[in-house]
N, C-alpha and C positions, 0 to 999 in steps of 0.2 A: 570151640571156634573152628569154622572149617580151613582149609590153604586160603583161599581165594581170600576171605576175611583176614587173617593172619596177614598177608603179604598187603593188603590196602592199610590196614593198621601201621603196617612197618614202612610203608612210603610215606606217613604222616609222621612220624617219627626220624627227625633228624639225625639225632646221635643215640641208638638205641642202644641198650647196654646190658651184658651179660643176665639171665635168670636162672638158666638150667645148662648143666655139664653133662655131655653124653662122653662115655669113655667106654674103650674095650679093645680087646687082641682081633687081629682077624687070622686065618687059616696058615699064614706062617709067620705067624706069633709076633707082627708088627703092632706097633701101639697107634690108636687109634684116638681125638678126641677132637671136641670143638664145645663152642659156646652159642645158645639160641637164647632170642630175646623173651621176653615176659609172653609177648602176643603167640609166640611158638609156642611157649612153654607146654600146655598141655599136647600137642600133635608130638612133642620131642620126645616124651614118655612113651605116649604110645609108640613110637616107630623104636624105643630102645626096647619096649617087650619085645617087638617083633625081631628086630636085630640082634637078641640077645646080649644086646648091652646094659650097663648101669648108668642112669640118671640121677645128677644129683644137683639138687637146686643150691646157687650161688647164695649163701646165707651168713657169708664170713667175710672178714680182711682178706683173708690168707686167700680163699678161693675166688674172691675176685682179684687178685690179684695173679694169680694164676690162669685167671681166664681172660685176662690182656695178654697173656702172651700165647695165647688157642688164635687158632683160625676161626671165621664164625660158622656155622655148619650150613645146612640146605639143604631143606626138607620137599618132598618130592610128594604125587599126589598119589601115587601107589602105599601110602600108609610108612613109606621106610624115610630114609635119611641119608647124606653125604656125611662122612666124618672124615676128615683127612687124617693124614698122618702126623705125630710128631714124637720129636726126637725123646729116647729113652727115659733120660734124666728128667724131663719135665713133666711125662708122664708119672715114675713114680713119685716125684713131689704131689702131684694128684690123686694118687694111690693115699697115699697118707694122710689125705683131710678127706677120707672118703668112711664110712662105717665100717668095722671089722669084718662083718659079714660078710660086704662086699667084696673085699678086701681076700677070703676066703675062696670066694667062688671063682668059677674059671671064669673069665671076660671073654671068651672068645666069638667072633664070628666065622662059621662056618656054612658055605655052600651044600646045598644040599644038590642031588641028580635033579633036579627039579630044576633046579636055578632058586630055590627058594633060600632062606635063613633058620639052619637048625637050632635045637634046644643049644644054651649056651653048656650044656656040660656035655655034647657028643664029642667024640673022639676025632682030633685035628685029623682029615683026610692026608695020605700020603700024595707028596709032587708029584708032578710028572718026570721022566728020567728027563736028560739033555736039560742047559739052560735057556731060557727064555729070552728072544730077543725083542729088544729096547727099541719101541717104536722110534724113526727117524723125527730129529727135530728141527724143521725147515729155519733156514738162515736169513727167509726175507718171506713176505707174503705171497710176491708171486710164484715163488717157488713151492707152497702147499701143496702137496698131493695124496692121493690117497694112501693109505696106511701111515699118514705121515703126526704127531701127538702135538695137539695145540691146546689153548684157553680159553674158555668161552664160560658167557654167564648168561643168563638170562629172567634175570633179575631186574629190580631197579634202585634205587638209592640204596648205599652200606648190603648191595649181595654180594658176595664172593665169586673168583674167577677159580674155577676147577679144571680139571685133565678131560682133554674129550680127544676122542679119534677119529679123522677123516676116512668117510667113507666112500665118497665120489667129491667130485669135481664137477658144476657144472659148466656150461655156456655162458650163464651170466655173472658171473662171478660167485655164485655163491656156492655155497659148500654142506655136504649133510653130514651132520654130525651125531657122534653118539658117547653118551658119559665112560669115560674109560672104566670107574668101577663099579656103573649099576648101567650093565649093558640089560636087564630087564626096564628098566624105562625108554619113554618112546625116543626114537631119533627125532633130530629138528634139523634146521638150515638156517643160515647165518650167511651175509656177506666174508669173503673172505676178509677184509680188512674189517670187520668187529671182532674179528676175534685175537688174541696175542699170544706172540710167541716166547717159548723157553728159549732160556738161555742155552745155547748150543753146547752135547758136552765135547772137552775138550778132545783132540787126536793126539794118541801118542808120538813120539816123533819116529821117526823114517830112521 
């Protein structure tokens, strides 16, 4: 099934519901995972070869239930995937209803000089020295600006809201945007008010 079909199938689909679990590490060793529906299921395979991750079809109690508490993924026309993040502990609860094998292998995603997605067993590339700073998180719409980390989907019924980063600001309000973790897919633009903002984080005190 191609994207374009998959996503028309999932807008006829009310309440669609877990098929396939993509999970894996990416390059400093954060845990990665989400859940795609039946109509995804075969493009989610493919983009885990590609991604170097493991798919595992929802086939149990335990793993659906487990994947109410995933975010749902989002799959892109470049053949790859969004996986977000999640927290430790419920990844390895996912680890454990996963096959031994898998279980063995390194999960990892790694960037390649390319921008591409290496074999999942290369060797985690070393950081960059200095820490990385944390896009600003605007505190109201009109105040968006460039470099600044908002939400956007574009999607329609049951898609997910992911991390995207402002690149310009225009004249009419609207805004170009681009996926904060797959800066290899295209930019888009969006009215500033479709898209939402993070919760601001907090300021130490003075």
């Amino acid at each position: 099934m191609s994207l374009a079909n998959a996503l028309q199938a999932d807008l006829l689909d009310a309440n669609p519901t877990a098929s396939i679990i993509l999970l894996g590490r990416d390059s400093s060793n954060k845990p990665h995972a989400s859940w795609f529906c039946a109509n995804e299921a075969e493009l989610a395979k493919t983009a885990a070869t590609a991604m170097g991750m493991h798919a595992e079809p929802v086939n149990s109690d335990a793993l659906r239930a487990l994947a109410g508490q995933l975010p749902r993924g989002k799959l892109f026309a470049s053949g790859k995937a969004f996986v977000p993040f999640v927290r430790a502990s419920l990844f390895d609860e996912l680890l454990a209803e996963v096959p031994l094998a898998a279980r063995l292998k390194p999960l990892r995603l790694v960037k390649d000089d390319d921008g591409g997605t290496s074999n999942p067993v290369a060797t985690i590339r070393p950081k960059a020295a200095g820490p990385k700073a944390e896009p600003k998180r605007p505190t109201d719409w009109d105040g968006i600006d460039v470099g600044n980390i908002v939400l956007a989907t574009t999607g329609g019924v049951g898609e997910g809201w992911f991390e995207c980063i402002v690149l310009k600001t225009n004249p009419d309000l609207t805004i170009d945007l681009r996926w904060r973790d797959f800066d290899e897919e295209p930019t888009f633009t969006q009215h500033r008010h479709q898209v939402a903002l993070l919760y601001p984080r907090p300021t130490a005190a003075a």
